[in-house]
C-alpha positions in Angstrom: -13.4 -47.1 -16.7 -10.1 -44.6 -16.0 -12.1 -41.2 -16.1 -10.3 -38.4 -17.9 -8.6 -35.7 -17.1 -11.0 -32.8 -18.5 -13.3 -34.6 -16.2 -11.9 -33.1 -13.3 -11.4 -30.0 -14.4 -14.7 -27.7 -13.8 -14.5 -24.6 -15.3 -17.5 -22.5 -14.1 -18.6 -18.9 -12.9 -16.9 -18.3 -9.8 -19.7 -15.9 -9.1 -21.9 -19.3 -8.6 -20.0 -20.7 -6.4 -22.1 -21.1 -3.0 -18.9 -19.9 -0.8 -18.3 -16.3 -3.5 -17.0 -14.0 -1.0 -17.5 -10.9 -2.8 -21.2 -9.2 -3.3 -18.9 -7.9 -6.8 -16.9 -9.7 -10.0 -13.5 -9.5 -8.6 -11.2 -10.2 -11.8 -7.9 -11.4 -9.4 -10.4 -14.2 -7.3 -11.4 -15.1 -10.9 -7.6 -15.9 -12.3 -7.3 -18.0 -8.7 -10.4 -19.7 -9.2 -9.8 -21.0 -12.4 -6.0 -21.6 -11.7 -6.9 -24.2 -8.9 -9.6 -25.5 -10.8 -6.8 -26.7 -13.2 -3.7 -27.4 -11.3 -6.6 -29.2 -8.4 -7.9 -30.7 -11.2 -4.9 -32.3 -12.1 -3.9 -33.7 -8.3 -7.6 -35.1 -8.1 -7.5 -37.3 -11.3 -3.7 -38.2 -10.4 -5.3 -39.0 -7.2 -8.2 -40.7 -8.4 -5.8 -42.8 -11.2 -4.0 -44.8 -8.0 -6.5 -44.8 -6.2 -10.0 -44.8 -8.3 -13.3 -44.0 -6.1 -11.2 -42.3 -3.2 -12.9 -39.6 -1.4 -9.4 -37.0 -1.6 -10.5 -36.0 -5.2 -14.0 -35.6 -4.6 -12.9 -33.1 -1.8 -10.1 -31.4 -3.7 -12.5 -30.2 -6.1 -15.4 -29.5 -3.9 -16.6 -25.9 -3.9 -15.4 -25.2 -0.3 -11.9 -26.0 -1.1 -11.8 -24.3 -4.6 -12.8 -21.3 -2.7 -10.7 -21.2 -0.2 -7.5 -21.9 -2.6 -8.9 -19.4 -4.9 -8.7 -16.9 -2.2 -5.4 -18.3 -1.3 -4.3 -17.7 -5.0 -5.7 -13.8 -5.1 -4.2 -12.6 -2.2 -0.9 -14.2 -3.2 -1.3 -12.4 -6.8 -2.3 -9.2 -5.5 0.7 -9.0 -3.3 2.7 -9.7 -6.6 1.2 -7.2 -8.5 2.1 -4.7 -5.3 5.6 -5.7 -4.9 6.1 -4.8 -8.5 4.3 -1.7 -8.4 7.0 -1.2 -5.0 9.9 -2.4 -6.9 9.3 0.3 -10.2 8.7 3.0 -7.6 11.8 2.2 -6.2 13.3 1.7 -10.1 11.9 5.6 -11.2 13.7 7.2 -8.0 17.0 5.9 -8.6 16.6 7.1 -12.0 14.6 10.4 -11.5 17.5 11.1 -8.8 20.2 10.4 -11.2 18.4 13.0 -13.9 18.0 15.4 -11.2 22.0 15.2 -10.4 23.1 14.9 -13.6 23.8 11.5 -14.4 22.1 8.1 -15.3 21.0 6.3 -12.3 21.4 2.5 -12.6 22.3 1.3 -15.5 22.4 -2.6 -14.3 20.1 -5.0 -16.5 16.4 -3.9 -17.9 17.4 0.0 -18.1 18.6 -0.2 -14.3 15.6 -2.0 -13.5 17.5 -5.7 -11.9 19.4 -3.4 -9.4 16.4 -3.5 -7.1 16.5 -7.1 -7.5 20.2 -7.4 -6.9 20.1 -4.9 -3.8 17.5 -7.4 -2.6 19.5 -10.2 -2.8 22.7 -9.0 -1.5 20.5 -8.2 1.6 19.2 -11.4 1.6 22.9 -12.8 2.0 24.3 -10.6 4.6 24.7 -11.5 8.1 22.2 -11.5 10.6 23.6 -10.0 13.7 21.7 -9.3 16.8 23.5 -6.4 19.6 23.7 -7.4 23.4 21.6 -6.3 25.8 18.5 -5.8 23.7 15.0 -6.7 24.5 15.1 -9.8 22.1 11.4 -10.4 21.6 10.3 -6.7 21.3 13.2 -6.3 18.6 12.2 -8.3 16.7 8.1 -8.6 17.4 8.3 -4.6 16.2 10.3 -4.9 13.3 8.0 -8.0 12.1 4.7 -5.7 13.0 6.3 -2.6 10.9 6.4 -4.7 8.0 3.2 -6.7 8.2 0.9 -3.6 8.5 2.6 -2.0 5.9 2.5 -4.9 3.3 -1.4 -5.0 4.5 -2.1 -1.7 4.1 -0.6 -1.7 0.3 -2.3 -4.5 -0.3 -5.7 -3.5 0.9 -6.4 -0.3 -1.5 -7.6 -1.7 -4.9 -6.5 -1.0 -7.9 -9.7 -1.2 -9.6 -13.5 -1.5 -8.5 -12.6 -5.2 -10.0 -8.7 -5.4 -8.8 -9.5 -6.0 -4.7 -8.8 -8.2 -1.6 -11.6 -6.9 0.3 -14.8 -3.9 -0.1 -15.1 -2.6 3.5 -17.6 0.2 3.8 -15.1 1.7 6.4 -12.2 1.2 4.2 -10.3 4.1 4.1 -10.5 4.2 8.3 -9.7 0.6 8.6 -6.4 2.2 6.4 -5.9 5.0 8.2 -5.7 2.8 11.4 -3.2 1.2 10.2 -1.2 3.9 9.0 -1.2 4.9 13.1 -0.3 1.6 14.0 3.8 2.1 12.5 4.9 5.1 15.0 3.9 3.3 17.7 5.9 0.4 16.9 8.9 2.4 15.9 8.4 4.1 19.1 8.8 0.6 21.0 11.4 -0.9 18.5 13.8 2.1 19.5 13.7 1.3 23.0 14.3 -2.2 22.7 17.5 -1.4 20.9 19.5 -0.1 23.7 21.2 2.2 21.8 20.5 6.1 22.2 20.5 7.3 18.4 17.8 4.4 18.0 15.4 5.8 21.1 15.9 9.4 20.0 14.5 8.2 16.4 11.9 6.5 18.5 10.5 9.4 20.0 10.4 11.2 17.0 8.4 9.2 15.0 5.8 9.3 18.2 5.6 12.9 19.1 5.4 13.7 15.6 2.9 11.4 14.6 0.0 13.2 16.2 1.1 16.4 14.7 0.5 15.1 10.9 -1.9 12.0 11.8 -4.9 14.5 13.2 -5.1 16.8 9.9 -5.0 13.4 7.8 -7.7 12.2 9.2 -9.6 15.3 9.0 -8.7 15.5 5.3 -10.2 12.0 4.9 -13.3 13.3 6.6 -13.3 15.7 3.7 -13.8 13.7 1.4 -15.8 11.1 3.3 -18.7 14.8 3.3 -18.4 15.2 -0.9 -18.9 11.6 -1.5 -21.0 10.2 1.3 -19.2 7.1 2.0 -15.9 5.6 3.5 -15.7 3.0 1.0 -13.2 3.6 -1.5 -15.0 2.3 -4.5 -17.2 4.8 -3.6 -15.0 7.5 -3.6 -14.0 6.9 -6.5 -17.6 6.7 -8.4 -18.9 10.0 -6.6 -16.0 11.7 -8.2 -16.7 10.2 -11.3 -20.3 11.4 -11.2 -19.0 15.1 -10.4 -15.3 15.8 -10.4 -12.2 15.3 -9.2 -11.6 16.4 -5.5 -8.5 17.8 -6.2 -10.2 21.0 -7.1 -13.0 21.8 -4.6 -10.1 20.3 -1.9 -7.0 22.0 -3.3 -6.1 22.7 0.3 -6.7 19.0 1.6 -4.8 17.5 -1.4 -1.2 19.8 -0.7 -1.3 18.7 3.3 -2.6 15.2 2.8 0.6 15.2 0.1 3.0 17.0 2.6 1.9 14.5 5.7 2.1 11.2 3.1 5.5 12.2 2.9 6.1 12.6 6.7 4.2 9.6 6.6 6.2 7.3 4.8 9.6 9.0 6.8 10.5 10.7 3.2 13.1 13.4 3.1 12.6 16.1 3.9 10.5 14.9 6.5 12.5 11.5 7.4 13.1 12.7 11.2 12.6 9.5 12.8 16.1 8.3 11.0 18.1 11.0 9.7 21.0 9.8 9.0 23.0 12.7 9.0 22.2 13.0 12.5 21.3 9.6 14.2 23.7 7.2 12.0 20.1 5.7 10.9 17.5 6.5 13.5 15.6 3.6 14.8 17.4 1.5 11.7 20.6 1.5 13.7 20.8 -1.7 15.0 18.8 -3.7 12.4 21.4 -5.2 9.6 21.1 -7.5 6.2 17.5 -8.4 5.7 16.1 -6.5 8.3 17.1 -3.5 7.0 15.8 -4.4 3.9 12.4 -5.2 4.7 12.4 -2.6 6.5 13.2 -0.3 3.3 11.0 -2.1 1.7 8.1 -1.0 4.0 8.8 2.4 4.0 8.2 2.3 0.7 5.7 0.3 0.6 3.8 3.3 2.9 4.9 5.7 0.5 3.2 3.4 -2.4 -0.1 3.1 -0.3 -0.1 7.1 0.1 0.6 7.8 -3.5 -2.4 5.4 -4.4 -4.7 6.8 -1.6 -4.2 10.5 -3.1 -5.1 9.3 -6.7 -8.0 7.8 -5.1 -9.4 10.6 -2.5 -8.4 13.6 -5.2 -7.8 12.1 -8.6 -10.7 10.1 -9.6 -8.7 7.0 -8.4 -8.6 4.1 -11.8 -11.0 6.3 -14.0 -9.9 8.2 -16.9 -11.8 11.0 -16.5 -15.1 12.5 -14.8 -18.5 11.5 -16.8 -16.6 9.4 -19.2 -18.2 6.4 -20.9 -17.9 3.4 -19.1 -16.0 2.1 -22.4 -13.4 4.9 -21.6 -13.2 4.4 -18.0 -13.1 0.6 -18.1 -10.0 0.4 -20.4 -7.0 -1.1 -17.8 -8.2 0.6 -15.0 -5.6 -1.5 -12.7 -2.7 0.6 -14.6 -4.6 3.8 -14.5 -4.4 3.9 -11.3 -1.3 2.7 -11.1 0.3 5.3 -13.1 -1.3 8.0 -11.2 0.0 7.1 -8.5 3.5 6.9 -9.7 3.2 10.2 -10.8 2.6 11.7 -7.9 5.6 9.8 -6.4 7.6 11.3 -8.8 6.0 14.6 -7.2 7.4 13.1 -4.0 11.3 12.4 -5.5 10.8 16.2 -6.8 10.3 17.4 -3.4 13.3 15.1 -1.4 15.9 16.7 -4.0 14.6 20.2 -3.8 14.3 20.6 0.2 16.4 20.4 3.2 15.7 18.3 6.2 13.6 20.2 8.5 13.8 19.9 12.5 12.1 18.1 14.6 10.6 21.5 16.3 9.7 22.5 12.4 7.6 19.7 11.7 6.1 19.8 14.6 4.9 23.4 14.0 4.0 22.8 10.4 1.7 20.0 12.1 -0.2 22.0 14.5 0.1 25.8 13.3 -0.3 25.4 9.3 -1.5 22.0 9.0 -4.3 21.6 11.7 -6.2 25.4 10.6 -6.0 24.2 6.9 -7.4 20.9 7.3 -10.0 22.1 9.1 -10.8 25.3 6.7 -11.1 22.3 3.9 -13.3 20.5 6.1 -15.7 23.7 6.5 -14.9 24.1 2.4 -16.7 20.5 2.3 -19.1 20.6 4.2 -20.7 23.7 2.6 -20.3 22.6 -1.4 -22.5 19.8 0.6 -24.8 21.5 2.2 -25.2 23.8 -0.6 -25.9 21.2 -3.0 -23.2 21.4 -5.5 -21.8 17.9 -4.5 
């Protein structure tokens, strides 16, 4: 008897499935769970009609492979969601930049929207030159690197406590560490240029990473005192059982803002390529879609800091402090989405209303201004702590 094709398809709890990954319901593993189970459903009894009793189907459906396709599909679909998110953040500056200048920003398709799309392509289709004398591998090796940790990095901080790729208890270090990892390789990607504008961007990004890295992490300490945890999800649900941090941490919040920026090499703090001064920094020598996924992480970074501020100070994908559940459970994935583009449209605000600052400047703000303050906020934290009010 030819066995149907609803017969293959098992629809189920993905929660029950023996190989579950998550302690959690995790809504994105659900949608690639079930999508597999259907388009896997459909190979199987394909399978299975040409060749009937084969072992193939039997494994295609097994619980093993479902998982690890579901996991396949999520991260695939979380990446989407992020590259999205990247390409409207990229979308509100043109525009908010055009409104800041007095005129209309891109107009082309979707309310200027399909300009991203067709800046990306017309990347895509230029030429892709190398210059002589470079070290080949570590040009490229760094570039690659750049891009990877800051795709991971996006993708890492959920969206919701049911929008997630993974729940580390040390999350918001494993992020941090990645954030360090990007000035390092800028560092080595300048010297492999062989081109002097490119190692003087190099250097900048290095020796002016320690001077915003340190009060970062000190801020994330912070906030690691008031809620007790590294885990994100947890930062978020302390802050929902008390208030947002933003107001016991004022301090932390405006230097964890200013170094985000410097962060994500945003005017008027983008020393390592200035390109007023060093044609494009450590960008100099990378053309068509280098450069572009390059861009691409930079702003990528600058979407992961806007989302880890709306997570550390803003109660993160809830509404509001001691709301209902009801309240706080309504789309929490755009929630926290549009906080965080409204802070990046604190960011735009800031590149049109400031100069550049020097190298030297920075470098000051990093150790004379930002260092004391992140560590008054960290003495701030630790006595709302230890006097009970958190």
């Amino acid at each position: 008897m030819v066995s149907s094709m609803k017969d293959w398809m098992q629809y189920g709890d993905p929660m029950s499935n023996p190989y579950y990954p998550y302690d959690t319901y995790n809504v994105v593993y659900d949608i690639g769970f079930e999508v597999y189970q259907f388009l896997g459903g459909i190979v199987a009894w394909l399978i299975d009609l040409l060749l009937p009793g084969n072992p193939v189907s039997e494994w295609l459906i097994s619980d093993a492979v479902v998982n690890a396709f579901a996991i396949i599909i999520l991260a695939l679909l979380i990446f989407i969601v992020i590259f999205v998110g990247v390409l409207i953040s990229l979308w509100e500056e043109r525009k908010v930049l055009g409104r800041f200048m007095d005129r209309r920003g891109t107009m082309i398709g979707m309310k200027g929207f399909m300009q991203c799309v067709a800046d990306g392509l017309k990347t895509f289709m230029k030429e892709n030159t190398l210059p002589k004398k470079i070290d080949k591998m570590t040009y490229m090796w760094t570039v690659s690197l750049i891009i990877g940790t800051s795709v991971l990095v996006a993708c890492m901080l959920p969206l919701s406590d049911r929008f997630y790729i993974v729940n580390f208890d040390s999350g918001l270090l494993i992020v941090m560490a990645l954030y360090a990892l990007a000035p390092f390789f800028i560092l080595v990607s300048g010297w492999s240029q062989n081109n002097k504008y490119s190692l003087i961007g190099g250097m900048r990004a290095a020796e002016s990473m320690i001077s915003y890295e340190i009060p970062m992490l000190i801020i994330v300490c912070s906030v690691a005192v008031l809620s007790g945890t590294f885990n994100i999800g947890g930062i978020v649900a302390a802050q929902n059982e008390s208030m947002w941090y933003i107001i016991p941490l004022f301090v932390g919040f405006i230097v964890f803002f200013t170094c985000s920026c410097a962060e994500a090499e945003r005017s008027p703090f983008d020393l390592a390529e200035a390109e007023a001064e060093l044609v494009e920094g450590w960008q100099t020598e990378y053309a068509g879609m280098k450069w572009g996924l390059i861009m691409l992480g930079d702003y990528l970074r600058g979407f992961a800091s806007c989302a880890m501020i709306s997570i550390m100070f803003l109660g993160g994908w809830n509404i509001a402090p001691f709301a209902s559940d009801a309240v706080n459970g309504f789309l929490p994935e755009l929630v926290q989405l549009l906080k965080g583009w409204f802070i990046f449209f604190i960011m735009i605000w800031v590149r049109v209303a400031l100069p550049r600052v020097r190298i030297d400047q920075i470098l000051n703000l990093g150790w004379k201004v930002f260092m004391p303050l992140s560590v008054i906020n960290l003495a701030i934290a630790v006595l709302l702590k230890v006097g009970g009010v958190f």
